[in-house]
C-alpha positions in Angstrom: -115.5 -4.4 -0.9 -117.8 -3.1 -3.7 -115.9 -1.9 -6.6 -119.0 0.7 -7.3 -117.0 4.6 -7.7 -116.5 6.2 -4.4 -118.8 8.9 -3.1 -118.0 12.6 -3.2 -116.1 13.7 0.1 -118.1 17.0 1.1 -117.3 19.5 3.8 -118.9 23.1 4.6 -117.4 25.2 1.5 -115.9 22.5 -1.0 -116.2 18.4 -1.9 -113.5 16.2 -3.5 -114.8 14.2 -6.0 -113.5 10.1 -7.0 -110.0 9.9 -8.1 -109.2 13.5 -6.7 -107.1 14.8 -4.3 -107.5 18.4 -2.7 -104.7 20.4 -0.5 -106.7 23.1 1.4 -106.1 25.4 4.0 -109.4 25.2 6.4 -110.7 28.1 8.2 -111.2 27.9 12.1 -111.0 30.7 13.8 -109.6 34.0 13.6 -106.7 36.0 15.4 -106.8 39.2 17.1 -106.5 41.1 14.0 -108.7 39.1 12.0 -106.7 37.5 9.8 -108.2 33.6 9.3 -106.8 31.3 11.4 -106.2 27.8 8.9 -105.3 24.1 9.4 -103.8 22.5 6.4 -106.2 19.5 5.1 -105.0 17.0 2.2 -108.0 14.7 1.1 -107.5 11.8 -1.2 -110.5 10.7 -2.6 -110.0 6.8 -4.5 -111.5 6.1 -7.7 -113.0 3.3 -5.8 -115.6 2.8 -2.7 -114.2 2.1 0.8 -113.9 3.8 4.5 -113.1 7.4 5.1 -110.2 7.4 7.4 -109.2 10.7 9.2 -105.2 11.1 10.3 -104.5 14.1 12.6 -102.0 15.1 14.3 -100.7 18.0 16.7 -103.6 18.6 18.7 -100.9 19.7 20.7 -98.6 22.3 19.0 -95.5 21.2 19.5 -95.8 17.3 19.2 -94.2 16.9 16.1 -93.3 13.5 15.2 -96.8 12.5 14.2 -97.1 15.7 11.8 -94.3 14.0 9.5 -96.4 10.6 9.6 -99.5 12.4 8.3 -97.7 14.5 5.9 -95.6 11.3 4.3 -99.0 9.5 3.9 -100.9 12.0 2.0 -97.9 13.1 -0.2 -95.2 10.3 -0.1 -97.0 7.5 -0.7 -98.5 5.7 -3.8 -102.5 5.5 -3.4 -103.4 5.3 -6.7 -105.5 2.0 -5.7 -106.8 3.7 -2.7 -109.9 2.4 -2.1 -112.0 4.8 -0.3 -111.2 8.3 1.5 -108.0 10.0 3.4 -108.9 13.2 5.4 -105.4 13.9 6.3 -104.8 16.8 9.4 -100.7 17.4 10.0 -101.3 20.0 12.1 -105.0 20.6 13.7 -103.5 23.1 16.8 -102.2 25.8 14.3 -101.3 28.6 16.7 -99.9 26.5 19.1 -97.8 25.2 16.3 -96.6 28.7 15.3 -95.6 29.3 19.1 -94.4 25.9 19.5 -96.3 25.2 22.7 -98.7 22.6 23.5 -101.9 24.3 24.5 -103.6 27.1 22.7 -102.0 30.1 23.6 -105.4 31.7 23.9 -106.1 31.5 27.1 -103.7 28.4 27.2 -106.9 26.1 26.7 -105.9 22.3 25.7 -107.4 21.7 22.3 -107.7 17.9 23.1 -109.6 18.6 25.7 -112.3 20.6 23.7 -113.6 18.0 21.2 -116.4 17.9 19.8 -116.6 21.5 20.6 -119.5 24.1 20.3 -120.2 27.1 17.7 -121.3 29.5 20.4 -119.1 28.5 22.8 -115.2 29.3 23.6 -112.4 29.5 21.3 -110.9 26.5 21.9 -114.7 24.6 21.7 -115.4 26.7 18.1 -112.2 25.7 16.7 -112.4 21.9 17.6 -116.2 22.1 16.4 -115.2 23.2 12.9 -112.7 20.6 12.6 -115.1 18.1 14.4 -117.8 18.4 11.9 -116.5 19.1 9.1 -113.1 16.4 9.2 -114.2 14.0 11.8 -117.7 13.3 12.0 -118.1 12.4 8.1 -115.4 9.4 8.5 -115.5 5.7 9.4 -112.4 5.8 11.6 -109.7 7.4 12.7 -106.2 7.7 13.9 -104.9 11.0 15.8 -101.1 10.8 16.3 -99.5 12.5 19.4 -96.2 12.6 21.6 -95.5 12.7 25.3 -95.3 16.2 26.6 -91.7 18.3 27.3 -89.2 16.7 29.4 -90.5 12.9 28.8 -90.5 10.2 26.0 -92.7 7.2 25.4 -92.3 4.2 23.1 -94.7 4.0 20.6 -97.9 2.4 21.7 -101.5 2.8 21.3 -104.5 4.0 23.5 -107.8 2.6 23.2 -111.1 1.6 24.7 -110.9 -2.4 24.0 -114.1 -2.5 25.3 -115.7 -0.9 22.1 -115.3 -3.9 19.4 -115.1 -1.7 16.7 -112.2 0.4 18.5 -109.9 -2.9 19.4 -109.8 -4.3 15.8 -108.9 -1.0 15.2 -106.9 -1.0 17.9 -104.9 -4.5 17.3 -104.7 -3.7 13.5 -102.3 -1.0 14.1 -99.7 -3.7 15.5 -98.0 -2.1 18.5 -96.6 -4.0 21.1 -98.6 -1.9 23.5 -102.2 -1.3 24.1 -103.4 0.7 27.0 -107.6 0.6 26.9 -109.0 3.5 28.6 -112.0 5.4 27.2 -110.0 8.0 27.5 -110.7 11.6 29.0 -113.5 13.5 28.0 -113.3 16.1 25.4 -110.3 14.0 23.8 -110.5 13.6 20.5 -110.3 9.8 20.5 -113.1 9.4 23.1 -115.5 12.0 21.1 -114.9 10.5 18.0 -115.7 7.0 18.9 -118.9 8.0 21.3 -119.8 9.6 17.6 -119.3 6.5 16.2 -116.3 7.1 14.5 -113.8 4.7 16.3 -110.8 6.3 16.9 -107.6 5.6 18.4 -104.8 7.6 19.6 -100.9 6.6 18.7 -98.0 7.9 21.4 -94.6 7.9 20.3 -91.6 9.8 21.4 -91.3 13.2 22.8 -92.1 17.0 21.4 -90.5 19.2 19.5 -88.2 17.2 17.1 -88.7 14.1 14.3 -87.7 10.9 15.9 -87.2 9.2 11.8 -87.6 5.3 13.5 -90.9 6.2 15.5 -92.6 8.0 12.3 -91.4 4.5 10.1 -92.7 2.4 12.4 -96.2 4.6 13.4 -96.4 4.6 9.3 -95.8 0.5 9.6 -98.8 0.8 11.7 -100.7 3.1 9.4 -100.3 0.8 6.3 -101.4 -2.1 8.5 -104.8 -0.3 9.6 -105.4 0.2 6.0 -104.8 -3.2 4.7 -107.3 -4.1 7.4 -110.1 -2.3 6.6 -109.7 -2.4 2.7 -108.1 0.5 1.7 -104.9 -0.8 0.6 -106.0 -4.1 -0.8 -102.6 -5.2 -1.9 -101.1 -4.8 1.4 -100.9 -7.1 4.8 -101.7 -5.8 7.9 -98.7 -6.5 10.3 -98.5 -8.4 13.6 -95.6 -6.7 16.3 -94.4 -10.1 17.6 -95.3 -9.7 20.6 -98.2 -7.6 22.3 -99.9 -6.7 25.7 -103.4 -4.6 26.5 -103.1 -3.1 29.9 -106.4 -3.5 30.9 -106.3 -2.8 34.5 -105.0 0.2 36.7 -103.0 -2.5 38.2 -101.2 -3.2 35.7 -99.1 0.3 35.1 -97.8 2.7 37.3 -96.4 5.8 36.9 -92.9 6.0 39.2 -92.5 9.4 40.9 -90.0 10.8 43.0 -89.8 11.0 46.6 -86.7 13.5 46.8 -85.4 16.7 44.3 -82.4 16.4 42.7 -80.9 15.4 39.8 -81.7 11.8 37.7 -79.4 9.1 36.5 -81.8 7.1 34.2 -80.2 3.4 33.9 -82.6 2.3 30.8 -83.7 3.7 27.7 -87.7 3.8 27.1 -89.0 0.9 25.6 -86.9 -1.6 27.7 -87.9 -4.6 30.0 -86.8 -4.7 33.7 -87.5 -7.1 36.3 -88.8 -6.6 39.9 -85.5 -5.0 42.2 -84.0 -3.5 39.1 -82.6 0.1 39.9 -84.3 1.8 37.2 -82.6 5.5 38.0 -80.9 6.8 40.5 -81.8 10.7 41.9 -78.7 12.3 43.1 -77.8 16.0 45.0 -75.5 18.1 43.7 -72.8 16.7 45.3 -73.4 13.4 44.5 -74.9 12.5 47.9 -77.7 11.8 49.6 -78.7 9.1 46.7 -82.2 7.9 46.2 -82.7 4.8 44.2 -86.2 4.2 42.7 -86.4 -0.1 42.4 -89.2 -1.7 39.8 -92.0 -2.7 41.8 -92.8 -5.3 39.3 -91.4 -7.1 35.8 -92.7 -4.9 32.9 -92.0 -2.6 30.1 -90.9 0.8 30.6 -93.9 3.0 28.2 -92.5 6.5 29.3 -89.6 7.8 31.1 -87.5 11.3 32.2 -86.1 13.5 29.6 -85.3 16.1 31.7 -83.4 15.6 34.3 -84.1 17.2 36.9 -86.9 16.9 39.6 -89.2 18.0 42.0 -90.3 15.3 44.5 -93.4 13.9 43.1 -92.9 14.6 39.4 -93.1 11.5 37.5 -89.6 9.4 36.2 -91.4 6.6 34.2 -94.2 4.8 33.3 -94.0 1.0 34.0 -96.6 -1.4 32.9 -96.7 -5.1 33.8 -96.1 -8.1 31.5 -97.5 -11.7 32.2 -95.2 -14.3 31.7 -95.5 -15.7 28.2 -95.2 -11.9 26.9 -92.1 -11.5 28.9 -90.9 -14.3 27.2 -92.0 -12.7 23.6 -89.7 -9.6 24.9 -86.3 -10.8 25.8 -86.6 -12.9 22.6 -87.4 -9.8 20.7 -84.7 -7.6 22.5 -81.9 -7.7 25.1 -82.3 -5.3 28.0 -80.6 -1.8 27.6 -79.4 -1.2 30.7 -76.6 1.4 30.9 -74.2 1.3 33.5 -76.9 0.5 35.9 -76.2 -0.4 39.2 -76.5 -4.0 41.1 -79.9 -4.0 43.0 -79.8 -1.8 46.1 
């Protein structure tokens, strides 16, 4: 890495210079009354020359755990060696935010679904434009931190294309345990970023509304890795999980759903292994009758599972994806099954 200054970070209204660091509030849109609708931007700019690296977070408004992450990078941590550029987004879906819901509550349009946007188009496309070009397009990479939606959790793991080179070293640097590669749906941010050729991964981890303090330590383990990787950190290491599997294959994961309404006894916690048989929850009517048991169809990790209890038939209870057998191996070394009070195989 050249040890030439840094260039000036420039957007549409200001630049931060080497060896500065800006905290502005970003204009995107405007509300019914015309007041200025702002994101909340922190750029660090190193003395030194290296990537530009974009952190967002809360494209939906009220996935929160990934807003802490951001925020305890650009103001919690030491960077006085940074070498190159942080463009650091908490919070890019502002009102959703303030109404702590997911989608925009104009017109309830899904911000991540509206990347890279248009100036003359809707609200949800002008707002991601603005952010798009100004935040996204002027970096080398990017992370864009997110949660499952209300009423589920998942375990921290990482979405990528590991068919793009340039996204799976990105992808593998972070040090999950899991990797799902998808290109992702269009309009995402992830997906729009890297076909701009910004490569661009998106982090899962827990569920909305709340601060889950051992998924934000370890997505910031995984932060610190990706920049000891590309260079920004130099005196870091990047990290290796202990074990890992890229799901690669629709075969390999499943999403569980139920075949009755009524209420659900979970048996393991998110994150844990079960083997082919095991009863992963039971779904039960209000008098405790009629049981339904819902069986792993094969040995795997459980991603995502139920928060809320309750269920329709056909809403989802968990998100199983497959190991082979040396990274089942890896797993029970690293952690003994949580089962709670499950029940023998049925």
């Amino acid at each position: 890495m050249s040890d030439d200054a840094a260039d000036a970070f420039t957007y549409n209204g200001g630049r931060v210079d080497p060896g500065e660091t800006a905290n502005i509030r970003y204009g995107i849109s405007e509300t019914y009354l015309g007041d200025p609708v702002r994101i909340p931007v922190t750029i660090i700019n190193g003395e030194h020359a290296g990537p530009t690296v974009f952190l967002s977070a809360a494209a939906h408004g009220d996935e929160l755990n990934g807003i802490e992450v951001v925020r305890e990078v650009a103001h919690e941590w030491d960077l006085a060696d940074l070498r190159g550029t942080l463009v650091c987004m908490p919070v890019l879906n502002v009102p959703g935010f303030l109404a702590q819901q997911r989608y925009l509550p104009i017109y309830d349009r899904d911000l991540n679904r509206s990347f890279p946007g248009r100036e003359d188009s809707t609200s949800a496309k002008r707002m991601a434009h603005r952010i798009f070009t100004n935040f996204v397009e002027p970096c080398d990479l990017g992370i864009d931190l997110h949660t499952s939606t209300r009423g589920r959790t998942n375990m921290l793991h990482v979405r990528a294309d590991m068919a793009d080179d340039d996204v799976s070293r990105l992808a593998n640097a972070f040090s999950s345990n899991v990797i799902i590669s998808s290109d992702g749906p269009s309009g995402t941010l992830r997906r729009e970023a890297s076909d701009a050729g910004v490569p661009t991964i998106t982090i899962e981890m827990g569920e909305a509304h709340r601060f889950q303090r051992r998924l934000i330590d370890r997505a910031l383990d995984g932060v610190r890795s990706v920049l000891a990787e590309y260079g920004l950190l130099a005196q870091e290491a990047v990290s290796w999980p202990g074990w890992r599997t890229v799901v690669e294959d629709n075969d390999e994961k499943t999403w569980l759903r139920a075949d009755a309404g009524g209420m659900v006894d979970m048996h393991f916690e998110c994150g844990s292994l079960v083997h082919e048989g095991d009863r992963i929850c039971t779904i039960t009517s209000p008098f405790k009758e009629d049981n339904t048991a819902v069986e792993a169809p094969f040995t795997g990790v459980l991603v995502g599972i139920l928060e809320n209890p309750v269920v329709y038939p056909g809403n989802p209870l968990c998100h199983l994806v497959e190991l082979d057998e040396p990274t089942r191996r890896a797993l029970e070394r690293d952690q003994t099954p949580t089962a709670v009070d499950a029940p023998a195989n049925a």
